[in-house]
PDB file as gemmi writes it, atoms N, CA and C in Angstrom:
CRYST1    1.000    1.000    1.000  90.00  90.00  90.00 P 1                      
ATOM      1  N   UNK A   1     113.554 125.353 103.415  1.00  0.00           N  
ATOM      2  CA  UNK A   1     112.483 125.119 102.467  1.00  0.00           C  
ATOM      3  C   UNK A   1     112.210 123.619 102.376  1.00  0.00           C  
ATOM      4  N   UNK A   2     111.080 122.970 102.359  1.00  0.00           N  
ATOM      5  CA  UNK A   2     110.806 122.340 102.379  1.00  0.00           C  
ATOM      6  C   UNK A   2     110.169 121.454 100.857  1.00  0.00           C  
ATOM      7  N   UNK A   3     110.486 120.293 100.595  1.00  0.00           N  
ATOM      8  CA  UNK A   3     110.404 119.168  99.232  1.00  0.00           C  
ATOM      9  C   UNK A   3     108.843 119.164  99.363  1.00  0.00           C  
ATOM     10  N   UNK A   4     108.371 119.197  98.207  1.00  0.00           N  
ATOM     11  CA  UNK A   4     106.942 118.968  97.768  1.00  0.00           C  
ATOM     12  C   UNK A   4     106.741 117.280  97.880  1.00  0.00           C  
ATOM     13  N   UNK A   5     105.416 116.964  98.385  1.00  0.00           N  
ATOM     14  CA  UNK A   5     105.332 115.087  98.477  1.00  0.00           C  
ATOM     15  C   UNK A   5     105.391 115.045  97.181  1.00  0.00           C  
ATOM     16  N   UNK A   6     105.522 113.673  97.154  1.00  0.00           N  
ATOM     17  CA  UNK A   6     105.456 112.973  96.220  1.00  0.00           C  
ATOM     18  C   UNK A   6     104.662 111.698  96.206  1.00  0.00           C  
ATOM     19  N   UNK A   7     103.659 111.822  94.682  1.00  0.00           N  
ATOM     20  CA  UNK A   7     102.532 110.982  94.959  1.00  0.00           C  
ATOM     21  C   UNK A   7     102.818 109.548  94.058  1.00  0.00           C  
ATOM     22  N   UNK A   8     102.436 108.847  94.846  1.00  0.00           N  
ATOM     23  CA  UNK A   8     102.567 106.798  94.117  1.00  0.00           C  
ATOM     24  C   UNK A   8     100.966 106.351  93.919  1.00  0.00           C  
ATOM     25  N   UNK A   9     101.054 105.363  92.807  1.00  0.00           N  
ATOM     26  CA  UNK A   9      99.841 104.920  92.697  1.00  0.00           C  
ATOM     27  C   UNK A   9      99.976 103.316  93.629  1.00  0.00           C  
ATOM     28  N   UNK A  10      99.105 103.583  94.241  1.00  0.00           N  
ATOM     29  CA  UNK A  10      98.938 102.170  95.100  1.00  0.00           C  
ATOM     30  C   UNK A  10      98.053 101.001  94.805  1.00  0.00           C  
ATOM     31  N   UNK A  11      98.155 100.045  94.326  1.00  0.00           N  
ATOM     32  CA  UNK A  11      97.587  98.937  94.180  1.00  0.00           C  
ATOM     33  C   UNK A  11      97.278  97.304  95.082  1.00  0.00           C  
ATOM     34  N   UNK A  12      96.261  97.419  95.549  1.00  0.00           N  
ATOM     35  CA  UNK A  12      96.404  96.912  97.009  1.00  0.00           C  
ATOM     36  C   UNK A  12      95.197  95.918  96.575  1.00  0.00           C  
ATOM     37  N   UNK A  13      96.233  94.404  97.415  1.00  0.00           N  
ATOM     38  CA  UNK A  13      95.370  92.821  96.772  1.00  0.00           C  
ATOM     39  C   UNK A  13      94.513  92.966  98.018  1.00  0.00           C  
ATOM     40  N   UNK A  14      93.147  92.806  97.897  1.00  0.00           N  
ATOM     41  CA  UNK A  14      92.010  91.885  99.080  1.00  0.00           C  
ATOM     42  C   UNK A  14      92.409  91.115  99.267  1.00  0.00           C  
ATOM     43  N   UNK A  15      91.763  90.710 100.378  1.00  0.00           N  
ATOM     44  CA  UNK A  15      91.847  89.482 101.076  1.00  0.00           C  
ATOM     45  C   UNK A  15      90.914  88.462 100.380  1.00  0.00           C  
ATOM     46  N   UNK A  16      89.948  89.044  99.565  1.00  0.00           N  
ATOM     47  CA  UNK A  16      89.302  88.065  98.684  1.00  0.00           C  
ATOM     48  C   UNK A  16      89.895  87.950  97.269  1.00  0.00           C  
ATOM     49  N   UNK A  17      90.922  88.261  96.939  1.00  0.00           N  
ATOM     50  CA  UNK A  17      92.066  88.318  95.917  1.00  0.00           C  
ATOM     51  C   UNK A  17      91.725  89.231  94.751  1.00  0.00           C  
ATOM     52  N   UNK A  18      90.698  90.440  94.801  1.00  0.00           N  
ATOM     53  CA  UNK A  18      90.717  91.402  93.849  1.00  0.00           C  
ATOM     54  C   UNK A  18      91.439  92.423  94.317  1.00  0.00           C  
ATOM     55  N   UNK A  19      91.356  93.711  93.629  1.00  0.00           N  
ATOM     56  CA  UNK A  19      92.756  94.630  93.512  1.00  0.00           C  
ATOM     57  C   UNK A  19      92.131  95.627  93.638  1.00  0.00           C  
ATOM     58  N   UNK A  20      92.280  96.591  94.578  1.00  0.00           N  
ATOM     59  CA  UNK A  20      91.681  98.022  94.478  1.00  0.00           C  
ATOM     60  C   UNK A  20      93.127  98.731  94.485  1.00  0.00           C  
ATOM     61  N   UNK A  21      92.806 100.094  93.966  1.00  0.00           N  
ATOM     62  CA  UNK A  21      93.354 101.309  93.891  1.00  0.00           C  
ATOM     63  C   UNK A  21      93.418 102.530  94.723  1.00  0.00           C  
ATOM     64  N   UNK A  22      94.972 102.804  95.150  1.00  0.00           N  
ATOM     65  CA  UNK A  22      94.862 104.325  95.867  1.00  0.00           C  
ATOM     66  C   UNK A  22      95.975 104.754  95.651  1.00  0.00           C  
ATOM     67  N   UNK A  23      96.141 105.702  96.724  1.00  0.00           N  
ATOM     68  CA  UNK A  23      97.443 106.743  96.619  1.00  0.00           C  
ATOM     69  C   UNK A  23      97.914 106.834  97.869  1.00  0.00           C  
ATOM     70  N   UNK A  24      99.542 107.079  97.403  1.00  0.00           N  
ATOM     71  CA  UNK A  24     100.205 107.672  98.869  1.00  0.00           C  
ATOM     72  C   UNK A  24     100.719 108.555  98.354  1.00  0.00           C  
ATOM     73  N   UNK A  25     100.700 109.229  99.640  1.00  0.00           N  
ATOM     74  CA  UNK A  25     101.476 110.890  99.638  1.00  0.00           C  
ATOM     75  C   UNK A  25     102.533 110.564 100.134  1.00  0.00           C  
ATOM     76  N   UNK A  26     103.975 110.846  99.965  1.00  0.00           N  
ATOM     77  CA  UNK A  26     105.170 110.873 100.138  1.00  0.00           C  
ATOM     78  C   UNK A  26     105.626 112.047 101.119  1.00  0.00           C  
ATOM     79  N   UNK A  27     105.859 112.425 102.088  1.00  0.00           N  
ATOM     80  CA  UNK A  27     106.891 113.257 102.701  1.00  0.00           C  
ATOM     81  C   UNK A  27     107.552 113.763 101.855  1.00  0.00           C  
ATOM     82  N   UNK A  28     107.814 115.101 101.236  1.00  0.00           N  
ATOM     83  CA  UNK A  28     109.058 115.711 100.559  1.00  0.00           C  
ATOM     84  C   UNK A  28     110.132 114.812 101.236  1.00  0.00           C  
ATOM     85  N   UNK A  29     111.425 114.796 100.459  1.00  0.00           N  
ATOM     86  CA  UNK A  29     112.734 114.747 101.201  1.00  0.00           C  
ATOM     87  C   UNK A  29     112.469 113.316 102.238  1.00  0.00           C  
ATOM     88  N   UNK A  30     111.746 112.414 102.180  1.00  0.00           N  
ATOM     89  CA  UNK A  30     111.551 110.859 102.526  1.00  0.00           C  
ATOM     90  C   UNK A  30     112.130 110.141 101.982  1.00  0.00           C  
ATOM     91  N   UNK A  31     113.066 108.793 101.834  1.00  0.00           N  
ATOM     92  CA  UNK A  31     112.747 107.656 101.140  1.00  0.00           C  
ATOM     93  C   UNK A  31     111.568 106.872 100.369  1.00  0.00           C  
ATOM     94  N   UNK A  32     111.975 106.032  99.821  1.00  0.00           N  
ATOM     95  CA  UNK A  32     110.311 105.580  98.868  1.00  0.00           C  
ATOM     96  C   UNK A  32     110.121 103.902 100.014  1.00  0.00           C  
ATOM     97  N   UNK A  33     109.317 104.042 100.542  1.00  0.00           N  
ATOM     98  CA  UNK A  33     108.547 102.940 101.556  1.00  0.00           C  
ATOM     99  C   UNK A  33     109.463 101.691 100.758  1.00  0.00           C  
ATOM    100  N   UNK A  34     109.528 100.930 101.771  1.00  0.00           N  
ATOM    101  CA  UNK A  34     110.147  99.173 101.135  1.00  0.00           C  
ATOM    102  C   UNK A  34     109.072  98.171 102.193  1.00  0.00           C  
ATOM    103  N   UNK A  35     109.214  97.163 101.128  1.00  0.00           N  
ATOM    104  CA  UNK A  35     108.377  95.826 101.859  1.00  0.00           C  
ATOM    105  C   UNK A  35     108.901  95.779 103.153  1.00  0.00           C  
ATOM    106  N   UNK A  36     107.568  95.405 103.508  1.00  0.00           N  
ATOM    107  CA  UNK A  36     107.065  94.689 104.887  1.00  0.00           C  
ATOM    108  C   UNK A  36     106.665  96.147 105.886  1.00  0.00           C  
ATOM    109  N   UNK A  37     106.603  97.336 105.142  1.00  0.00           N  
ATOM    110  CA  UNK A  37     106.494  98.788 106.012  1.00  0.00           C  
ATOM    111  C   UNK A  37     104.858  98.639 106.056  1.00  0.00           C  
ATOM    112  N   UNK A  38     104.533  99.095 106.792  1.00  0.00           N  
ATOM    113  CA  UNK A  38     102.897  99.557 107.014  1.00  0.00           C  
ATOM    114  C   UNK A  38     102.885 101.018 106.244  1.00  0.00           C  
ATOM    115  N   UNK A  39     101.884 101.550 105.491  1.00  0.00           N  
ATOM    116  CA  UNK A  39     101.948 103.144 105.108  1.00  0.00           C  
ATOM    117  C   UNK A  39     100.235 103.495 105.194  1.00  0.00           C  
ATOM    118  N   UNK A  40     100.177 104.962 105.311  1.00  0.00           N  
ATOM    119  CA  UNK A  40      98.825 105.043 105.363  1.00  0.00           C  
ATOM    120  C   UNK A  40      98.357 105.659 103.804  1.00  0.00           C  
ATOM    121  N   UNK A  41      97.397 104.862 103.159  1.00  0.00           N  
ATOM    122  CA  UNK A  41      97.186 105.542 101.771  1.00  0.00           C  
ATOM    123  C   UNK A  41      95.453 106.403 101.592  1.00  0.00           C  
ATOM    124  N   UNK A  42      95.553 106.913 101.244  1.00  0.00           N  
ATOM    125  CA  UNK A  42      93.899 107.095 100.397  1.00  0.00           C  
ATOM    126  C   UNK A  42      93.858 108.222 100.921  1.00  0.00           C  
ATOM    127  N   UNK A  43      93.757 109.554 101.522  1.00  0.00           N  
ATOM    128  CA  UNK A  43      93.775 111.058 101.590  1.00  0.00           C  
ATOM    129  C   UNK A  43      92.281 110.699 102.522  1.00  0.00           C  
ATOM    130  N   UNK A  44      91.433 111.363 102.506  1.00  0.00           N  
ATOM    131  CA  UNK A  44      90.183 111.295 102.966  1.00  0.00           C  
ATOM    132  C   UNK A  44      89.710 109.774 103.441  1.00  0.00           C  
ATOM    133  N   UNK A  45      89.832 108.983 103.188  1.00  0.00           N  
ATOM    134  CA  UNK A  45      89.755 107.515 103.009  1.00  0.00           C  
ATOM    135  C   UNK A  45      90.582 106.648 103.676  1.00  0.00           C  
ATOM    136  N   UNK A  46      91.264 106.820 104.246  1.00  0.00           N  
ATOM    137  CA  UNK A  46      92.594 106.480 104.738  1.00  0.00           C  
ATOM    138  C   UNK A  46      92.244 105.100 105.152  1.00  0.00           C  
ATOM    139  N   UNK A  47      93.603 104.321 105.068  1.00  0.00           N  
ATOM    140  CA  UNK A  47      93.731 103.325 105.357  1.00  0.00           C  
ATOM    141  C   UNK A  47      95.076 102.550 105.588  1.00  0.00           C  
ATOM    142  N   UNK A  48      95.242 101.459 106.213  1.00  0.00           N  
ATOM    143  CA  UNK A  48      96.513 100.840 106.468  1.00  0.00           C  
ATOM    144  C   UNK A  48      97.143  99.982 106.049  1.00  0.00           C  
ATOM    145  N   UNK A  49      97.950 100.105 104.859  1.00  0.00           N  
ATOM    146  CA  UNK A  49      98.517  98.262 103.873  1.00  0.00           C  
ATOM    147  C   UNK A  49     100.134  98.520 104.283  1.00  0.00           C  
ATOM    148  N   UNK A  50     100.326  97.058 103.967  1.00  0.00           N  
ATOM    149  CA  UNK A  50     101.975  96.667 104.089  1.00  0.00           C  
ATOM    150  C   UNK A  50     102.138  96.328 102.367  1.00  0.00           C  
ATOM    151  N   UNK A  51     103.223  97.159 102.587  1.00  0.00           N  
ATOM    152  CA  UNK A  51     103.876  97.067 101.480  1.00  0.00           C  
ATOM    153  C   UNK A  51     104.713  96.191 100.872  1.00  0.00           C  
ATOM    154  N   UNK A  52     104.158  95.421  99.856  1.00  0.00           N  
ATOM    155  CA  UNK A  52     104.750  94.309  99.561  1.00  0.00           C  
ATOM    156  C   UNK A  52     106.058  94.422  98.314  1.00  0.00           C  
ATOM    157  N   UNK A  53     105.617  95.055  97.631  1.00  0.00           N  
ATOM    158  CA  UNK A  53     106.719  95.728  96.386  1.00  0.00           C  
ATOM    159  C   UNK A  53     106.317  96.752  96.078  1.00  0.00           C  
ATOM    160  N   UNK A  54     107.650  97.382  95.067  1.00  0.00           N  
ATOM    161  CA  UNK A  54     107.983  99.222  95.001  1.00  0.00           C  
ATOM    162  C   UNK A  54     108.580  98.882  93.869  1.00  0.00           C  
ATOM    163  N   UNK A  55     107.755  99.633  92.837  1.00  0.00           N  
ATOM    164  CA  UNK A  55     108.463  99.922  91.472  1.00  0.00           C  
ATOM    165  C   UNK A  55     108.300 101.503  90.965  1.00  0.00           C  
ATOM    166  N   UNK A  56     109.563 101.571  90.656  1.00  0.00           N  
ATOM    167  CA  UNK A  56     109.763 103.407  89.886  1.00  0.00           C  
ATOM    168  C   UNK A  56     109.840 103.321  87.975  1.00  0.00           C  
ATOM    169  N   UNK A  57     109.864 101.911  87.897  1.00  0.00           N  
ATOM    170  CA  UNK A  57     110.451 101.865  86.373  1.00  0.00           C  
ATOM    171  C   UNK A  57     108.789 101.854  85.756  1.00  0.00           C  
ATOM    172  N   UNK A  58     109.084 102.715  84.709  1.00  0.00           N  
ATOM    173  CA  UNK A  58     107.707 102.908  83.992  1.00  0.00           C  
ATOM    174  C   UNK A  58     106.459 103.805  84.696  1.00  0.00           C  
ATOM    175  N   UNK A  59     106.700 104.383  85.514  1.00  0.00           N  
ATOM    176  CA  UNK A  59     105.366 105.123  86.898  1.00  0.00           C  
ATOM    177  C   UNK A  59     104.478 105.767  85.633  1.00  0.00           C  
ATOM    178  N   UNK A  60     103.288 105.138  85.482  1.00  0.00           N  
ATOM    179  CA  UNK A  60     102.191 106.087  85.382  1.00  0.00           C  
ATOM    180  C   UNK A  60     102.686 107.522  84.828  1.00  0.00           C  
ATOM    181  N   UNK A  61     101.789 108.126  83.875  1.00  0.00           N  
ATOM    182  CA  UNK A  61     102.385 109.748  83.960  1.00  0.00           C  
ATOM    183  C   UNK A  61     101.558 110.663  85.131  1.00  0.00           C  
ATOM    184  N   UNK A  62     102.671 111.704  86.258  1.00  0.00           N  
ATOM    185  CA  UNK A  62     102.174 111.904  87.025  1.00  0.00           C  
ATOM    186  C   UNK A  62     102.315 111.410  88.318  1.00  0.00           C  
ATOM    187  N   UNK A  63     102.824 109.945  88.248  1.00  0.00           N  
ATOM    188  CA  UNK A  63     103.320 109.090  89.690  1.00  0.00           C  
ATOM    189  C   UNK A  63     104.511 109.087  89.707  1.00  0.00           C  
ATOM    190  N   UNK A  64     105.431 108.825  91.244  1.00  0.00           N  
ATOM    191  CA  UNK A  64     106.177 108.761  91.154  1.00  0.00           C  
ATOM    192  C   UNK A  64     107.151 107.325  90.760  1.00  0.00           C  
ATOM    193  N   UNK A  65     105.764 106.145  91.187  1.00  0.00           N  
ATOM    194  CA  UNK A  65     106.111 104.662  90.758  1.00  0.00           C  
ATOM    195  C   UNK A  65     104.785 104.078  91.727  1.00  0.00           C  
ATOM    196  N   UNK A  66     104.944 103.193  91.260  1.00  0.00           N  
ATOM    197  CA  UNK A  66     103.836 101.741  91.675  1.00  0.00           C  
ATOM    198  C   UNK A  66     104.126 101.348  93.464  1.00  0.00           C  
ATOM    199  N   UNK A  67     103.266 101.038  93.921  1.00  0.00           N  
ATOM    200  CA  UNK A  67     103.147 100.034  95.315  1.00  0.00           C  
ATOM    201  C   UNK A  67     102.112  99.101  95.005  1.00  0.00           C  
ATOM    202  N   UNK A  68     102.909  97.765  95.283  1.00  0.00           N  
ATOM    203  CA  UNK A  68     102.072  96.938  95.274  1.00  0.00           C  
ATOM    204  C   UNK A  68     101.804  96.670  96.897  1.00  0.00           C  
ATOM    205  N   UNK A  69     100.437  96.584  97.355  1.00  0.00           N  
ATOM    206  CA  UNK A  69     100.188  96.375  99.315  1.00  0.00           C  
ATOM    207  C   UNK A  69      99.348  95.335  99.097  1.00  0.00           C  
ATOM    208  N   UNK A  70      99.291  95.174 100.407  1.00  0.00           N  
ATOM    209  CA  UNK A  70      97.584  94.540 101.158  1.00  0.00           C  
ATOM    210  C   UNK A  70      97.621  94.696 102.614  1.00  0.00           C  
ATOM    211  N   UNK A  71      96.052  94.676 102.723  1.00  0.00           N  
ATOM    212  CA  UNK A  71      96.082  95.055 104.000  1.00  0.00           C  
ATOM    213  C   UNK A  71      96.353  94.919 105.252  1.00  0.00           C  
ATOM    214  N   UNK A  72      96.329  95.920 106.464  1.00  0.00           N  
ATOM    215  CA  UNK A  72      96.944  95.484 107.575  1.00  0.00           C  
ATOM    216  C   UNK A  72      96.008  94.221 108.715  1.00  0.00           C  
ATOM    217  N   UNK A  73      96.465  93.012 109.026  1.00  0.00           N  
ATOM    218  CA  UNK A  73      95.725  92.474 109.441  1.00  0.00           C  
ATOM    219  C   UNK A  73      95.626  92.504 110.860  1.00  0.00           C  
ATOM    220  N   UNK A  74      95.178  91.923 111.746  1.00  0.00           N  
ATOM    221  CA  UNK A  74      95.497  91.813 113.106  1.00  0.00           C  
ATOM    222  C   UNK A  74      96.193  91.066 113.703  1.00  0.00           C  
ATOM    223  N   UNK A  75      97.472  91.343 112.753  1.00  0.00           N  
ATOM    224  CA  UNK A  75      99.019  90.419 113.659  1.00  0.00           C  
ATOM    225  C   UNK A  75      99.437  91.185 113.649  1.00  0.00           C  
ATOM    226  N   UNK A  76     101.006  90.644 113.712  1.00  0.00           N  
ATOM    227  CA  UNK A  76     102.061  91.526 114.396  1.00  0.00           C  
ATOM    228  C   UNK A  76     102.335  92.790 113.552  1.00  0.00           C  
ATOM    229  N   UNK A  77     101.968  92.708 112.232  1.00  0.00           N  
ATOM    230  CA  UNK A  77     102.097  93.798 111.159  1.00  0.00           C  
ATOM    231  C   UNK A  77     101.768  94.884 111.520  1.00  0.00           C  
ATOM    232  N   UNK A  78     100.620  94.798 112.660  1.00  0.00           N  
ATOM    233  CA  UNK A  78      99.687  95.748 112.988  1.00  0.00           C  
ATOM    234  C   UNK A  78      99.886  96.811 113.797  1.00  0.00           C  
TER     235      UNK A  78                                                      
END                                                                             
């Protein structure tokens, strides 16, 4: 049997230094992503940030905890 995902609210800096909002879906039975990982967030929307920090303390009701990202650029991150 297989672990239900688990969903994070993602908060991801521009490159012009404002803040948009998304989500990642978690793998049941995964670890929770750590800095410097690439993850893909947004369901329909998808997209590619590195993960800069991971917080579980306080999550949203409904999340499993916070990601703070930004996006993937065209270096080595990539």
């Amino acid at each position: 049997m297989s672990l239900p995902p688990r969903h994070w609210r993602v908060l991801v800096r521009e490159h012009d230094g404002s803040e948009s909002e998304s989500t990642y879906e978690q793998p049941g039975g995964e670890p929770p992503p750590i800095p410097q990982v690439v993850i893909v967030v947004g369901g329909n929307r998808s997209r590619r940030v590195v993960v800069d920090d991971v917080s579980t303390v306080d999550p949203p009701p409904g999340w499993v905890g916070v990601i703070r990202a930004r996006p993937v650029t065209g270096t080595a991150a990539d």
